[in-house]
N, CA, C and O of each residue as an XYZ file, in Angstrom:
364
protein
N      -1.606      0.218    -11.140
C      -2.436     -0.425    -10.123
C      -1.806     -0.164     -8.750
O      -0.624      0.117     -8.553
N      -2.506     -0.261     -8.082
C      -2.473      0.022     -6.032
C      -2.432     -1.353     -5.497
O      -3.001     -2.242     -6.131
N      -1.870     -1.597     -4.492
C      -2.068     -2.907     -3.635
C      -2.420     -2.440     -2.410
O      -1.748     -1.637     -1.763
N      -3.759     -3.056     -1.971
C      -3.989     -3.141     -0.725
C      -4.076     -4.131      0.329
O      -4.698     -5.138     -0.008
N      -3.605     -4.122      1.562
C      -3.096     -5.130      2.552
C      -4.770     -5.335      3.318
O      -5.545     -4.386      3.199
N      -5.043     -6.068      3.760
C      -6.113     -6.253      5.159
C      -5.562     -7.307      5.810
O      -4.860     -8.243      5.428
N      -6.162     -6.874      7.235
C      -5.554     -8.008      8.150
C      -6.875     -8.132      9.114
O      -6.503     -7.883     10.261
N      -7.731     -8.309      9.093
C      -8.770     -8.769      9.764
C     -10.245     -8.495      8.918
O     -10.389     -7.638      8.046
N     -11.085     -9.255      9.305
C     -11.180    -10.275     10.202
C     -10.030    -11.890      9.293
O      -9.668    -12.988      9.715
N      -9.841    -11.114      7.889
C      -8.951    -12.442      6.745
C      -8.253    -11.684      6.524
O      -8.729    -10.559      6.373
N      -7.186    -11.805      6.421
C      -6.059    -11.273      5.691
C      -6.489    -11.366      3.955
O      -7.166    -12.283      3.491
N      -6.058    -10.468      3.325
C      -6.011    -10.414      2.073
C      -4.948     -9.385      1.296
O      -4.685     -8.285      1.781
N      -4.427     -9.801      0.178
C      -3.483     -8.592     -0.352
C      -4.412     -8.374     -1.780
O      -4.626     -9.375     -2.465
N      -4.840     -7.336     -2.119
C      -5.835     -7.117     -3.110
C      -5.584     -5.901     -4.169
O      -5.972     -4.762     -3.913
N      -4.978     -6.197     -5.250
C      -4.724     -5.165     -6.617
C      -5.734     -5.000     -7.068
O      -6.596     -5.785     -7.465
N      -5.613     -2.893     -6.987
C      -7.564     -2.580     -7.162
C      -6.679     -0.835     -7.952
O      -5.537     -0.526     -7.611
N      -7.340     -0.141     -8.759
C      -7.201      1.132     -8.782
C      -7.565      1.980     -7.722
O      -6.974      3.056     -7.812
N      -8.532      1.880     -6.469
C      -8.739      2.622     -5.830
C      -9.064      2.091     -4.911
O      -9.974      1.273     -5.047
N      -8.455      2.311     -3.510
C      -9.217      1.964     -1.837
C     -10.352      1.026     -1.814
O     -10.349     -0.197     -1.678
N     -11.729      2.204     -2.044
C     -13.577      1.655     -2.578
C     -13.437      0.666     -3.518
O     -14.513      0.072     -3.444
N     -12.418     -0.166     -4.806
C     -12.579     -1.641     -5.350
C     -11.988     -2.327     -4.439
O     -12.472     -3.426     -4.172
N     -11.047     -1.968     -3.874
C     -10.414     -2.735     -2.905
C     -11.197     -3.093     -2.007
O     -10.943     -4.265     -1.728
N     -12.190     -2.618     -1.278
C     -12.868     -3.214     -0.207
C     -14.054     -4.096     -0.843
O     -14.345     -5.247     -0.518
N     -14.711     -3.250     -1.882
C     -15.680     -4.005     -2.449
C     -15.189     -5.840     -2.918
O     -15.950     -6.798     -2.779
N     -13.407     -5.936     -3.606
C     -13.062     -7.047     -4.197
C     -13.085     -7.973     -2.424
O     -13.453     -9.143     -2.317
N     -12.674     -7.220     -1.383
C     -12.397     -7.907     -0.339
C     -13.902     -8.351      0.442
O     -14.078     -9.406      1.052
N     -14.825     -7.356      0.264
C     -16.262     -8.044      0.767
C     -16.717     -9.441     -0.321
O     -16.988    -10.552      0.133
N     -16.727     -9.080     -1.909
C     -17.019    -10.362     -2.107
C     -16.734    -11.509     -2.939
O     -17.489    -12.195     -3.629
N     -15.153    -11.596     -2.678
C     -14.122    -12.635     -2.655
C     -14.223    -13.339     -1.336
O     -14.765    -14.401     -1.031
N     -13.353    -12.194     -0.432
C     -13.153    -13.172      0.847
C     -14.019    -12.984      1.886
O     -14.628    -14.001      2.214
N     -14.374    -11.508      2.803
C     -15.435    -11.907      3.937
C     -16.720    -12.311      3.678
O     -17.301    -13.016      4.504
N     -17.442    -11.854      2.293
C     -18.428    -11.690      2.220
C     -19.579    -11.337      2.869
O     -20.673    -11.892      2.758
N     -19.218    -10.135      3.738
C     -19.445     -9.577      4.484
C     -20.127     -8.122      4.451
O     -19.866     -7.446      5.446
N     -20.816     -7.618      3.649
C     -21.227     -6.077      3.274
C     -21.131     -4.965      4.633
O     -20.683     -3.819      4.642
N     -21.695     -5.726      5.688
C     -21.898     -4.541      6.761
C     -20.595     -3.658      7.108
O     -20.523     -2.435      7.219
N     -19.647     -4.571      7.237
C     -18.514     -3.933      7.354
C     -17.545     -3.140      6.558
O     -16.380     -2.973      6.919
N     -18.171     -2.539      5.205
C     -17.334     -2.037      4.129
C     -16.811     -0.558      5.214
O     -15.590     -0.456      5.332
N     -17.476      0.278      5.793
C     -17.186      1.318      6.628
C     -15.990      0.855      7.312
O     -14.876      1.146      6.875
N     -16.175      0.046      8.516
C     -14.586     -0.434      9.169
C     -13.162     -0.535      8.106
O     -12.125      0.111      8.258
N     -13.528     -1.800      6.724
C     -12.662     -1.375      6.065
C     -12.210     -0.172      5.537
O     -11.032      0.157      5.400
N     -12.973      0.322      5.313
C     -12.622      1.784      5.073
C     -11.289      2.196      5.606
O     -10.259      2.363      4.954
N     -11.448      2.320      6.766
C     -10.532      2.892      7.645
C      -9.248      1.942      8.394
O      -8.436      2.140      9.298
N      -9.575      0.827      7.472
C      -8.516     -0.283      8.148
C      -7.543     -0.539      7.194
O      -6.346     -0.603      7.473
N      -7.990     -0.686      6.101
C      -7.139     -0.737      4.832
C      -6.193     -0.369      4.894
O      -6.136      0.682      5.532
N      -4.762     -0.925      4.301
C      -4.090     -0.255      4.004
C      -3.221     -0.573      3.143
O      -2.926     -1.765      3.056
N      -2.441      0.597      2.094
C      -2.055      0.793      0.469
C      -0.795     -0.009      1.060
O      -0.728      0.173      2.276
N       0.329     -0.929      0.520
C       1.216     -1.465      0.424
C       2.090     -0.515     -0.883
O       1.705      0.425     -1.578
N       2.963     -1.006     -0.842
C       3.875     -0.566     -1.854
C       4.167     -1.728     -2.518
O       4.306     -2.782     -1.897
N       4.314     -1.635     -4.114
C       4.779     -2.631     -4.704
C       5.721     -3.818     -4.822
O       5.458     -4.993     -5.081
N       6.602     -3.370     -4.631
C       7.517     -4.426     -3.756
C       6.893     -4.745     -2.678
O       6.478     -5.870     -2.956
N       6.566     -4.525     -1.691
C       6.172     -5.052     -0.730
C       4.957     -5.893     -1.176
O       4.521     -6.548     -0.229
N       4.428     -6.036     -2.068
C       3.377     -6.790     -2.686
C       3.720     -7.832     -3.294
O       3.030     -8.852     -3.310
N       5.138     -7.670     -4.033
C       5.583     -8.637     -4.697
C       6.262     -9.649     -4.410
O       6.318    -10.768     -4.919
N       7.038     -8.949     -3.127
C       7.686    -10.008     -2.110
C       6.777    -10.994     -0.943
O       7.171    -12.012     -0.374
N       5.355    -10.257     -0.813
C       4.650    -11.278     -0.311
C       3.844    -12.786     -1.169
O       3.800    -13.978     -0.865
N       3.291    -11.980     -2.337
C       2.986    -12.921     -3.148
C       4.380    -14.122     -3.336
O       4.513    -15.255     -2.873
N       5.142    -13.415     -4.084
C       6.494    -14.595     -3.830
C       6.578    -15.712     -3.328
O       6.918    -16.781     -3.836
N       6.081    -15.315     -1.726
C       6.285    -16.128     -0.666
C       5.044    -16.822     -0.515
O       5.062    -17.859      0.147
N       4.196    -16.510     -0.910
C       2.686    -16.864     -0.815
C       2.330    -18.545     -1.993
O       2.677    -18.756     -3.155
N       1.631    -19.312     -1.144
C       1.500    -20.750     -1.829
C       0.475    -20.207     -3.171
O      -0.211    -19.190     -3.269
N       0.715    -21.440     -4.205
C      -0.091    -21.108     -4.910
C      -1.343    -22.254     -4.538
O      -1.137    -22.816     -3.462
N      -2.490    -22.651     -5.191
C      -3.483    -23.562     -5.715
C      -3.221    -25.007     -4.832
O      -3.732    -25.678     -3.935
N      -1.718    -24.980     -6.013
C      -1.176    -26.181     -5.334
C      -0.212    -26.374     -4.407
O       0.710    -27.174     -4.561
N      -0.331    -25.844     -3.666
C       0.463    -25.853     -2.366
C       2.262    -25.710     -2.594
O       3.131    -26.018     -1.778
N       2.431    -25.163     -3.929
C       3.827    -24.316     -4.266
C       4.186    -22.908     -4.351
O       3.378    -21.991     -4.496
N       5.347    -22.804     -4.259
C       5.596    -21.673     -4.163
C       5.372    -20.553     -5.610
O       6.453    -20.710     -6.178
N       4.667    -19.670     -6.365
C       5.054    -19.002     -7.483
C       6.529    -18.621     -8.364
O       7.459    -18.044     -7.799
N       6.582    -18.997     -9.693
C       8.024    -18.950     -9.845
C       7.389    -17.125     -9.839
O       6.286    -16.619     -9.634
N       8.803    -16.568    -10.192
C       9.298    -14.693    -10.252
C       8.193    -14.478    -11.217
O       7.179    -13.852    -10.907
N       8.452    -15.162    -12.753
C       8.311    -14.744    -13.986
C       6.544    -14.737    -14.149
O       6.003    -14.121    -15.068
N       5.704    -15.579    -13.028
C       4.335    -15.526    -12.823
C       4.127    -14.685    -11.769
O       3.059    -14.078    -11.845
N       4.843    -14.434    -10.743
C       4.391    -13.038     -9.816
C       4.285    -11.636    -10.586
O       3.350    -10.869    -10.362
N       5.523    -11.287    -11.708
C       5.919    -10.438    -12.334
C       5.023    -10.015    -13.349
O       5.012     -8.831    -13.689
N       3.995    -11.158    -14.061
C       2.785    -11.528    -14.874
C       2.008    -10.539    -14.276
O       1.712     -9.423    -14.705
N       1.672    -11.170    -13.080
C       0.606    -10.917    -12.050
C      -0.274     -9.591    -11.868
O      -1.332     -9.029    -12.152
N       1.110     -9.495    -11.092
C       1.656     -7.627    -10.926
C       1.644     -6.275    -12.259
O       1.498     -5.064    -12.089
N       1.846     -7.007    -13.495
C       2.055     -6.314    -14.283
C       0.410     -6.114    -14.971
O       0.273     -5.244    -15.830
N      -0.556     -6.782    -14.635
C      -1.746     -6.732    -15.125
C      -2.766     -5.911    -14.659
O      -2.930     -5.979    -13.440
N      -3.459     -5.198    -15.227
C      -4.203     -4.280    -14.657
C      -5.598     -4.499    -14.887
O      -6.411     -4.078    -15.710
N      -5.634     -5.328    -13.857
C      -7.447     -5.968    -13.327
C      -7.223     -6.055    -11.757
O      -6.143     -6.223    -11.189
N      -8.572     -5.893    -11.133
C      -8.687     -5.973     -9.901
C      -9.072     -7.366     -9.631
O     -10.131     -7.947     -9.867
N      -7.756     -7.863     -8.971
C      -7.870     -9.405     -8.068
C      -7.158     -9.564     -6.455
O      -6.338     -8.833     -5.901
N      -7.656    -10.497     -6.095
C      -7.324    -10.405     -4.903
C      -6.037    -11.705     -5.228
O      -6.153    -12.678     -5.973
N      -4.842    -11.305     -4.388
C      -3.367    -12.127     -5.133
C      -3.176    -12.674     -3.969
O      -2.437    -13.637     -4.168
N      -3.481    -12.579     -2.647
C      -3.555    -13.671     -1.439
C      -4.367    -13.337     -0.124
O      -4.569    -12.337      0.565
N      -4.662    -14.411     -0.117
C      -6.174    -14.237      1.080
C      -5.874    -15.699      2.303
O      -5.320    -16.777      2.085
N      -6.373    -15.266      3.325
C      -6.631    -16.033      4.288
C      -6.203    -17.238      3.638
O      -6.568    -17.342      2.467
N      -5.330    -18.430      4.245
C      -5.490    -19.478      3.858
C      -6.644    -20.538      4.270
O      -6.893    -21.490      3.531
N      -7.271    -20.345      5.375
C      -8.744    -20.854      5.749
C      -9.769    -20.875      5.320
O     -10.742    -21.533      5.689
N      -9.625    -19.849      4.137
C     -10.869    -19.676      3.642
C     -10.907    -20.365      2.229
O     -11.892    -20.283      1.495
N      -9.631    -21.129      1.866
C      -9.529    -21.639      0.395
C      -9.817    -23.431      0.656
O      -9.814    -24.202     -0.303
C-alpha cells in the first residue's frame, strides 16, 4: 500500500494503492467535494511509510487518545483503502 498526504482544503493522510483511490477515498470520506478531484490531482502527495506511521502515532484516536504502536502497526499492515487521519473539524 501507498500513503497519501492532503493538506487543503482538510488535511487527510489516506492508504490507497494508487493516487486516483486516493483522491476518490478523500472526495467521499472527507471533502465531499467531486468538482475538485482535478486540483487534487495535482496536489496530492505520496508520503513515505514511516512518515505515515509516525503521524498516525501522534494522531488522536475516536476517543480523544493517543494509538498504542501495536494498533498503528495493525493499521499500516492492512491492505484496504482508508483514510487513517483527517481534519479534526470535520469529525
Amino acid at each position: 500500500m501507498r500513503y497519501f498526504e492532503f493538506l487543503d482544503p482538510y488535511y487527510a493522510l489516506i492508504q490507497a494503492e494508487f493516487e486516483g483511490e486516493a483522491v476518490q477515498e478523500y472526495t467521499d470520506t472527507v471533502s465531499g467535494d467531486e468538482k475538485d478531484h482535478e486540483t487534487l490531482m495535482l496536489e496530492i502527495k505520496e508520503v513515505p511509510e514511516y512518515y505515515a506511521a509516525a503521524r498516525l502515532s501522534r494522531g488522536k484516536g475516536e476517543n480523544g487518545e493517543l494509538m498504542e504502536l501495536d494498533e498503528v502497526l495493525d493499521i499500516l499492515k492492512s491492505n484496504k483503502k482508508q483514510v487513517l487521519l483527517m481534519d479534526g473539524s470535520l469529525i
